[in-house]
C-alpha positions in Angstrom: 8.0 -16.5 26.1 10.7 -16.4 23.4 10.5 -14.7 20.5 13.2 -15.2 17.9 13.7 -13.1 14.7 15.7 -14.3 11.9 16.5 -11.3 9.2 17.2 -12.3 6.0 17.0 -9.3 4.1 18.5 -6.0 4.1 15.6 -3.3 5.3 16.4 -1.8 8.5 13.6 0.5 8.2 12.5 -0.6 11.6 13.4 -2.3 14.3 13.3 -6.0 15.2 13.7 -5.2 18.9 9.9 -3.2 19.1 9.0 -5.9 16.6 10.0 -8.6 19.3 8.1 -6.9 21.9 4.9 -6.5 20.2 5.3 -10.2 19.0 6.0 -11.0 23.1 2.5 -8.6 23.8 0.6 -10.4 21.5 1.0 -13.7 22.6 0.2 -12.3 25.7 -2.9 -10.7 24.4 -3.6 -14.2 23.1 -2.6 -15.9 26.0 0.0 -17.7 24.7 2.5 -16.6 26.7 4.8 -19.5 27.0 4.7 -20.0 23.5 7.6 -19.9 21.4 7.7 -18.0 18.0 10.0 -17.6 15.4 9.5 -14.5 13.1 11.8 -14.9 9.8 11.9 -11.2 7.6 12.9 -12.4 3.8 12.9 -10.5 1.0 10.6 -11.2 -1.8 12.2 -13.6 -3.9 12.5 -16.2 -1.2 9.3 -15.0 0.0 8.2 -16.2 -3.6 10.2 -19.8 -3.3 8.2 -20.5 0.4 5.0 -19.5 -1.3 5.5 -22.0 -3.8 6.8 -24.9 -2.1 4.8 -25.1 0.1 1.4 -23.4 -1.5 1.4 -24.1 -4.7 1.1 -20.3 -5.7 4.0 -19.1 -7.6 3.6 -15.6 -6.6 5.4 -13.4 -3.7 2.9 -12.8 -0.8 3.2 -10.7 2.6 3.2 -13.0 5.3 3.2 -17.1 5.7 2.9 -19.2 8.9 4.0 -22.0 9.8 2.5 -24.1 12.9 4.4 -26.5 14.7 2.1 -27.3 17.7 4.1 -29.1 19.9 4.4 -29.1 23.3 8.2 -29.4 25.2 8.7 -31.6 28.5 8.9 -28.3 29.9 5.4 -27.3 28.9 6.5 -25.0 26.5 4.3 -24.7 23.4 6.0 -24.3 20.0 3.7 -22.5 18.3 5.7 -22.0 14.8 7.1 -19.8 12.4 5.5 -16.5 10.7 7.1 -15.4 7.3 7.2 -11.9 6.1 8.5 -10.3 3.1 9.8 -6.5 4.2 9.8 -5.4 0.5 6.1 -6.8 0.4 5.6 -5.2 3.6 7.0 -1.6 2.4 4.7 -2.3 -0.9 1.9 -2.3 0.9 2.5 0.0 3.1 2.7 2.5 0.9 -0.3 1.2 -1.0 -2.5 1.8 2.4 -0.7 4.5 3.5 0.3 3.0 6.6 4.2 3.5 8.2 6.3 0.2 7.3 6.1 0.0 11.4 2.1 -0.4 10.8 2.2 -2.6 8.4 4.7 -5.4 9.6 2.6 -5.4 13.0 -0.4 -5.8 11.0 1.1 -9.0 9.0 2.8 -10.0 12.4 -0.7 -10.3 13.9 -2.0 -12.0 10.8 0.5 -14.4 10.5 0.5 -15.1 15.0 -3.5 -15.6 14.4 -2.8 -18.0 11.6 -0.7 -20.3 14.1 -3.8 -20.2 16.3 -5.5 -22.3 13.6 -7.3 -19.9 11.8 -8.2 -18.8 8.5 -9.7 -16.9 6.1 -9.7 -18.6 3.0 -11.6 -21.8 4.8 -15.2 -19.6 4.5 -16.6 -15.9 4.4 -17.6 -16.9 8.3 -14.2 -18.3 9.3 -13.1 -14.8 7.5 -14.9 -12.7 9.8 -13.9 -14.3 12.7 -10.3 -14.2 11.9 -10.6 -10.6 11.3 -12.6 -9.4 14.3 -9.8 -11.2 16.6 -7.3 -9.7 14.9 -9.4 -6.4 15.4 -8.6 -7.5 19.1 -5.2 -7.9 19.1 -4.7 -4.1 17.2 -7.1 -2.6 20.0 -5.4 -4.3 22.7 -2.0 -2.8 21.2 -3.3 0.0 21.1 -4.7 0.5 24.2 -1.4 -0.5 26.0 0.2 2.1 24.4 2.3 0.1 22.1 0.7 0.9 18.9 -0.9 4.8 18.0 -3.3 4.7 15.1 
């Protein structure tokens, strides 16, 4: 299951490698394990640009995704690209005093739940259910020893 990361900005608060692996254990949590992902890490003016484009909200936000949704000959899935902004990332993190580790694995589980097809803005229901699995995926983390709350 390949996981690419693409850094575009200049944080190196943390690293991409742990980042890759928890990306790897969630689409095995998921199982989506022959998926392929692409995480990009921008800063927030490009983060902004993306929003726009392609949400009509000019306005920098924490993490976009991207689905593709394909399937390759070799029955590979392509699941898409997840979007986060680092300096929105460290932001927040301090705001919820969290670790910027915490935090990007947070909107890397929001963003990998997002290519799954759901969402929260559909409906306070659809809401719910997006967060409880994403409860999941934190737990699971968790519980292999890859996250410590």
């Amino acid at each position: 299951m390949p996981v690419e990361i693409i850094r575009r900005d200049d944080g190196k608060e943390f690293s991409s490698r742990k980042l890759k692996k928890v990306a790897q254990k969630v689409l095995e949590i998921v199982e989506q394990e022959q998926a392929e992902l692409c995480l990009v890490l921008v800063g927030n003016a490009e983060m902004r640009k993306l929003n726009a484009k392609f949400r009509k909200k000019d306005y920098t936000t924490d993490v976009l995704s991207f689905p593709v949704g394909d399937e390759l000959p070799t029955g590979v899935r392509l699941l898409g690209d997840v979007v986060i902004s680092v300096e929105r990332a460290k932001e927040q993190a301090k705001e919820r005093w969290r670790t910027l580790n915490e935090e990007m694995v947070t909107l890397l589980i929001h963003g990998i739940v997002h290519l799954l097809g759901y969402d929260h803005e559909r409906s306070p229901k659809d809401a719910r259910i997006m967060d409880r699995l994403e409860r999941k995926i934190y737990r699971a983390l968790c519980d292999l020893g890859i996250l410590k709350v």
